[in-house]
matplotlib code that plots the C-alpha trace (Angstrom):
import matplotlib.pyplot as plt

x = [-0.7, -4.0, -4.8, -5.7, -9.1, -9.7, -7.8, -5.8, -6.6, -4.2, -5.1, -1.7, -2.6, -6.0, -8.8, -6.3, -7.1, -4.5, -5.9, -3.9, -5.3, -3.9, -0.4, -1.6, -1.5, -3.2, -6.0, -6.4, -9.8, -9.1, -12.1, -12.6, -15.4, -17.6, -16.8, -14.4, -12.1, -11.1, -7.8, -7.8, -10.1, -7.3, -7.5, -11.8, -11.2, -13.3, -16.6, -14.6, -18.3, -18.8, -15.4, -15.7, -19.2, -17.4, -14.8, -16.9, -21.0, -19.7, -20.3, -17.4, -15.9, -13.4, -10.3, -7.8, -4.7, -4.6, -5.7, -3.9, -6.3, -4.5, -5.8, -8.7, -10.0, -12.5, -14.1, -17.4, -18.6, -19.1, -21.3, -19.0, -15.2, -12.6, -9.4, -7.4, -9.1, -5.0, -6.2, -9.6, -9.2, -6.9, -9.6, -9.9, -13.9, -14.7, -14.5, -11.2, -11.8, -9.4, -6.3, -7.7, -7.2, -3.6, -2.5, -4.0, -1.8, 1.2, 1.6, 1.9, 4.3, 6.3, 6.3, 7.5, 10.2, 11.3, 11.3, 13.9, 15.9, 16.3, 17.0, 13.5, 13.8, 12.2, 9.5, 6.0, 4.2, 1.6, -1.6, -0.6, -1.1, -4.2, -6.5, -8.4, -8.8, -8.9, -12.2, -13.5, -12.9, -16.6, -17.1, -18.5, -20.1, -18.3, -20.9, -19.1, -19.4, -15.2, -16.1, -11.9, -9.8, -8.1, -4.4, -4.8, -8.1, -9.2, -11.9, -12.5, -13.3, -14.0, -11.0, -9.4, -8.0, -6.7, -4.9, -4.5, -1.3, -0.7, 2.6, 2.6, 5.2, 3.6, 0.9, -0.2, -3.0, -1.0, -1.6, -1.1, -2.4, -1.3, -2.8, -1.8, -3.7, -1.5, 0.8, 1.1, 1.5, -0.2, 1.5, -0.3, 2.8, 4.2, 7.4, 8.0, 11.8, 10.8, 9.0, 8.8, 7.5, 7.0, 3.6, 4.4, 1.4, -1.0, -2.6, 0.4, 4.2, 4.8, 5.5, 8.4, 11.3, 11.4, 7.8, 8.1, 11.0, 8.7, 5.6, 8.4, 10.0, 6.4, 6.4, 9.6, 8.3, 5.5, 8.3, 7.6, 3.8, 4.0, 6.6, 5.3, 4.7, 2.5, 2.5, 0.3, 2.7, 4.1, 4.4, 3.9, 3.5, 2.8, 4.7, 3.0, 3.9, 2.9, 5.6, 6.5, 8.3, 12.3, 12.5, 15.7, 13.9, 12.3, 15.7, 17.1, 14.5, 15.0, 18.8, 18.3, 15.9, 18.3, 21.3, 18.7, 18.5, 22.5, 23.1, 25.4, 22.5, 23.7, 21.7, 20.6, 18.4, 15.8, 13.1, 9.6, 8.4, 5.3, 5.9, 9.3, 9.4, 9.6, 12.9, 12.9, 15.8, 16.5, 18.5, 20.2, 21.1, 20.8, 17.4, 15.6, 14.8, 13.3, 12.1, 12.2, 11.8, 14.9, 13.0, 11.1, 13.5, 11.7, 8.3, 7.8, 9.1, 10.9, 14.2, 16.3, 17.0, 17.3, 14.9]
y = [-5.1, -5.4, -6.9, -4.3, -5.4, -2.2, -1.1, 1.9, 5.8, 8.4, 12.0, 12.6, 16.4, 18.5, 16.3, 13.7, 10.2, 7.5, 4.1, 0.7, -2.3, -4.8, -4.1, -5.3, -2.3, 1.0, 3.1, 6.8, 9.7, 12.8, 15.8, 18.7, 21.1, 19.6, 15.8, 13.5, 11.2, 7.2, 6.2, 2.1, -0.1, -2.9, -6.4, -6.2, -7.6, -4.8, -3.2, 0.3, 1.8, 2.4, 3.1, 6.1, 7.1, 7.5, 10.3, 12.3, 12.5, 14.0, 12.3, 10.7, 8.9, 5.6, 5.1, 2.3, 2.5, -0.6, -3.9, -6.1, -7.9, -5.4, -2.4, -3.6, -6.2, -4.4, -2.7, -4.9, -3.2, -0.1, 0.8, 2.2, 2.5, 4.2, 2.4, 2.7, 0.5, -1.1, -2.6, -3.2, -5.4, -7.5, -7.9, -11.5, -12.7, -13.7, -12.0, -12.8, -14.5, -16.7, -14.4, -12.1, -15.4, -16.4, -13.0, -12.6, -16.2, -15.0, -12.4, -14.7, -16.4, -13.1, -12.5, -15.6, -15.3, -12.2, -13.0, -16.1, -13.8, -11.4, -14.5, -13.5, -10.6, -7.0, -8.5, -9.9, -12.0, -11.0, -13.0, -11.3, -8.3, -8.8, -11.1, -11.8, -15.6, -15.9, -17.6, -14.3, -13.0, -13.6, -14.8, -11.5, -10.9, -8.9, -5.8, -2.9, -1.2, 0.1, 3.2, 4.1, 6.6, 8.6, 10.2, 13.9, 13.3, 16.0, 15.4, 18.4, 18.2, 21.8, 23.9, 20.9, 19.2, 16.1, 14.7, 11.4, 10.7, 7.4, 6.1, 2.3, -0.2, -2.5, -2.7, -1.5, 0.7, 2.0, 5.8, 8.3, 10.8, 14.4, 16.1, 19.9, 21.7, 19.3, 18.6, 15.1, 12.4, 9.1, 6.6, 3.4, 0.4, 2.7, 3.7, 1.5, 1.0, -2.8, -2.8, -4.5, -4.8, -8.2, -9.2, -11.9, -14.0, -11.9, -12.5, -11.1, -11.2, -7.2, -4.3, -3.2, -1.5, 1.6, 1.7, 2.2, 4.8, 6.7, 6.8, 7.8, 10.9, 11.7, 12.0, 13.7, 16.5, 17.2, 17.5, 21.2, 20.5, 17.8, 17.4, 14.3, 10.6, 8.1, 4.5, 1.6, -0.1, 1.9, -0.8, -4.6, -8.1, -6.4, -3.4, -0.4, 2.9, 6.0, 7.6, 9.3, 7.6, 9.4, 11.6, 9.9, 6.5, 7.6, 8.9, 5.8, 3.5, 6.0, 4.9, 1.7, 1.3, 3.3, 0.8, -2.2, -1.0, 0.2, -3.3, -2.6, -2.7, -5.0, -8.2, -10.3, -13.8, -13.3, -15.1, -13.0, -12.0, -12.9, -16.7, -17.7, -20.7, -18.1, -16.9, -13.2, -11.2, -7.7, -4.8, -3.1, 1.0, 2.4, 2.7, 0.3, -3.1, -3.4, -6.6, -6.7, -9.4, -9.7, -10.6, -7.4, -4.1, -2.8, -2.0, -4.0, -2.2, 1.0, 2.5, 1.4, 4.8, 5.5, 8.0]
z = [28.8, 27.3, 23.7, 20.5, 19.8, 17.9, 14.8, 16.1, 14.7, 15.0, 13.8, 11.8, 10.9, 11.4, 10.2, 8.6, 10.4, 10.1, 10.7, 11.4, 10.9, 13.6, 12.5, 8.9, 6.8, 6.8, 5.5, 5.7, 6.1, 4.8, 5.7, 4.2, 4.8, 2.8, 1.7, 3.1, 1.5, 2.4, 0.9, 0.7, 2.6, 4.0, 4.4, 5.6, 8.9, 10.5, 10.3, 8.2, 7.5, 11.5, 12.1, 10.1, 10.6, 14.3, 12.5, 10.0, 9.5, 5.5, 2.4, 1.2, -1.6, -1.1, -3.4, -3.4, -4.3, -6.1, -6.7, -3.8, -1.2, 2.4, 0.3, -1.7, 0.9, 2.6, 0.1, -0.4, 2.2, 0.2, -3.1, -5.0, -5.0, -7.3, -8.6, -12.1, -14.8, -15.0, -11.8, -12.6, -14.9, -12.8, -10.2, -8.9, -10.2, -6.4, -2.8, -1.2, 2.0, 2.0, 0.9, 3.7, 6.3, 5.1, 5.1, 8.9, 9.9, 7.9, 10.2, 13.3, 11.4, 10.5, 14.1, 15.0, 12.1, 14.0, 17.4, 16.6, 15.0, 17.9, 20.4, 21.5, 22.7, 21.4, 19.2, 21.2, 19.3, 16.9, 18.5, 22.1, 20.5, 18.2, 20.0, 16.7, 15.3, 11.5, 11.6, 12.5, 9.1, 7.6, 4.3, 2.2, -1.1, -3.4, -4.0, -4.6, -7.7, -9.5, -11.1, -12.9, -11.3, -13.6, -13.9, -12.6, -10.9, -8.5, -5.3, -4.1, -0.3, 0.8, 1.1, 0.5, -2.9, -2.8, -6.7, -8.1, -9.6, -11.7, -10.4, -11.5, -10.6, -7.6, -9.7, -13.4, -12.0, -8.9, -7.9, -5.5, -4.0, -3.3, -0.3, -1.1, 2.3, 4.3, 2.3, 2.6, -0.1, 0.6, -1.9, -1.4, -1.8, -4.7, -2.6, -0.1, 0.6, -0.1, -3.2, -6.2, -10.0, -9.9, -8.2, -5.1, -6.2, -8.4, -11.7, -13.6, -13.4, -12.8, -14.6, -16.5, -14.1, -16.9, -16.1, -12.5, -12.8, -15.0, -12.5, -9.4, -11.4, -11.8, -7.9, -7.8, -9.9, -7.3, -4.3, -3.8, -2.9, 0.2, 3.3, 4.1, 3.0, 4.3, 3.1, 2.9, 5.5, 8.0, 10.4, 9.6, 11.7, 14.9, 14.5, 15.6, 14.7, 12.7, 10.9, 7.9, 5.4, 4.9, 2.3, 0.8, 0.7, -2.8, -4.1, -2.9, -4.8, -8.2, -8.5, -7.3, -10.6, -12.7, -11.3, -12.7, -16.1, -16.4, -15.5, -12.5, -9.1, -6.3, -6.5, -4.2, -4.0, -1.3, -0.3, -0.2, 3.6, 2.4, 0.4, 1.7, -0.4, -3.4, -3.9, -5.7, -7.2, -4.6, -5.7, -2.8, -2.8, 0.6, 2.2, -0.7, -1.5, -5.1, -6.1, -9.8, -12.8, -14.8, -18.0, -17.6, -17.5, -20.2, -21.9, -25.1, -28.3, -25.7, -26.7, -24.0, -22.6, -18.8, -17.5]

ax = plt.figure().add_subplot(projection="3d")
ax.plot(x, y, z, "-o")
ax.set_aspect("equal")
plt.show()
């Protein structure tokens, strides 16, 4: 079988492109008949600009969904970018290069990780599938320009409207955003069924689980507008796939967070897929994984009432 030198685009819906990057994470081009619009810009470890200049010839505008170096990585290779100022001013002061590297050999090692536990068997390895070495990830300039996203922002594609919804939790400035032509929602790490409010190895220890319930009902309440939800991860180390996320992972996650604050979720010490040596407190409820910090259930000065 030959290698993946290419990240991998799958039209998901009419003029809807879904774009893995080397089993990594993923990024999204939404057209309309007049503008197009790029959700995230990955981890930068390909040339994204001629990528899509091969899918549309329309202006277009580039969101991320938030701060985090697989959805933020690659966008110094833009001019300007939109992201929530709870983000912005998060933003590491210099490009990250060498987050983009470890993230690339974690990967391998997730793979490996994988393949031990199967006896082997079911799970190649990650640098059989994606021939790329780490030092091809270039050192780059940070020269994009953050202009802030805002709660209930519209871009207007041409027959096409596309909504920003502020659903923090994974991050303070984490959105989503609501595709009503195709009824889709792309949600960014939001809703993962492994997710967390506390930040693996970011600038600040997380957001407040009440916080995170919040943003999700928000999502909840825009149920009758999309059928479908694509992530920032639907396949990982090597994993290749392009799938919708379950409808019943998000209920899953809301009671999982609701269990937290009631004091009675199913917890668990696990280490992170990401920095094993850190072990991080999991709640359990069916289809979700929430890693939380248990000295941050709650926003400073809230009434401790469950949403």
């Amino acid at each position: 079988m030959g290698k993946i030198t290419e990240p991998i685009v799958v039209e998901i819906a009419p003029n809807t492109y879904h774009i893995n990057e080397f089993g990594i994470d993923n990024q999204y081009l939404l057209v309309g008949d007049e503008r197009a619009l790029v959700i995230d810009t990955g981890s930068g470890l390909y040339d994204m600009k001629k990528l899509i200049a091969k899918l549309t010839d329309k202006p277009y505008d580039v969101v991320v969904t938030h701060l985090h170096g697989d959805h933020n990585g690659g966008s110094n290779q833009f001019e300007e970018v939109w992201m929530h100022p709870l983000d912005i001013e998060w933003l590491p002061p210099v490009a990250t290069t060498e987050q983009m590297r470890w993230k690339a050999m974690r990967m391998e090692e997730i793979s490996r990780e994988n393949r031990e536990h199967y006896d082997g068997t079911g799970w190649p390895s990650y640098e059989e599938i994606f021939p790329y070495d780490t030092v091809d990830i270039l050192e780059r300039e940070k020269k994009c320009r953050y202009l802030e996203l805002q709660d209930r922002q519209v871009f207007e594609l041409g027959n096409r409207k596309v909504e920003v919804f502020h659903t923090p939790g994974h991050t303070r400035g984490s959105v989503s955003l609501l595709d009503y032509k195709r009824r889709i929602l792309f949600s960014g790490d939001a809703m993962n069924f492994n997710v967390g409010t506390r930040s693996v190895g970011g600038p600040y220890s997380g957001v407040a689980v009440s916080t995170m319930l919040r943003g999700l009902l928000r999502i909840v309440e825009q149920r009758p507008y999309f059928d479908q939800t694509f992530t920032g991860h639907c396949n990982y180390a090597n994993q290749i796939n392009v799938i919708s996320q379950p409808d019943d992972v998000l209920d899953d996650i809301i009671e999982n967070l609701r269990r937290i604050l009631r004091g009675t979720a199913e917890i668990i010490d696990r280490p992170s897929h990401l920095k094993p040596d850190l072990i991080m407190k999991t709640a359990m409820y069916g289809k979700a994984a929430t890693i939380f910090n248990e000295d941050l259930l709650w926003e400073e000065g809230e009434e401790h009432i469950i949403p």
